[in-house]
C-alpha angles and dihedrals in degrees: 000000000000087000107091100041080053090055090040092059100035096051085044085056094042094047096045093055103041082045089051088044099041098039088054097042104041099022120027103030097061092043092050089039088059092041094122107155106324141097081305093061095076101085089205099048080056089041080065093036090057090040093054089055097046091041094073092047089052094054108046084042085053096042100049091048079054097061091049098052083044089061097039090060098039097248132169127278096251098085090050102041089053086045086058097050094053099039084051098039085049091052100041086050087048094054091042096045094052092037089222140059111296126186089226091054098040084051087056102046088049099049079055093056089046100051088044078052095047080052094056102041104052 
């Protein structure tokens, strides 16, 4: 069954672009808007800062395609089980980290559930 890896890819796509709009509008354009002369001056100390935020995107973007085009070759269960545990251990870090439910970290936990589904199902 093609479905969850479909799930799997598209949520990855959708949370990885809400997290790279979101982080720049609501988090990193008011701290670099109030930079003055602190740690934030230096342009290549926020270049890192920005990077830190778009690498994880990228990755669970990157991951969850990966489980799609896993399934769609017939591949191992090794792609998609390490897929699971970051996308689980994203989303549990999300939810501790914020102390409270958060969409990003639901997303994540379910594109967990859905690639463990996509395991167990195929």
């Amino acid at each position: 069954m093609l479905a969850y890896a479909i799930i799997t890819a598209l949520l990855g796509i959708i949370v990885a672009i809400a997290h790279s709009v979101l982080s720049e509008r609501v988090l990193l354009a008011p701290l670099y808007r109030d930079h003055g002369n602190g740690f934030l001056a230096d342009r290549p100390k926020r270049d890192i800062i920005r990077a830190v935020f778009h690498i994880p995107s990228i990755a669970w973007a990157a991951l969850a395609l990966a489980v799609l085009v896993n399934r769609l070759q017939d591949g191992g269960d090794l792609l998609p089980l390490t897929a699971a545990f970051i996308f689980a251990l994203s989303g549990i870090g999300n939810l501790a980290a914020l102390r409270r439910p958060h969409v990003g970290g639901l997303i994540l936990l379910a594109m967990a559930a859905a690639t463990l589904a996509d395991i167990r199902f195929n």
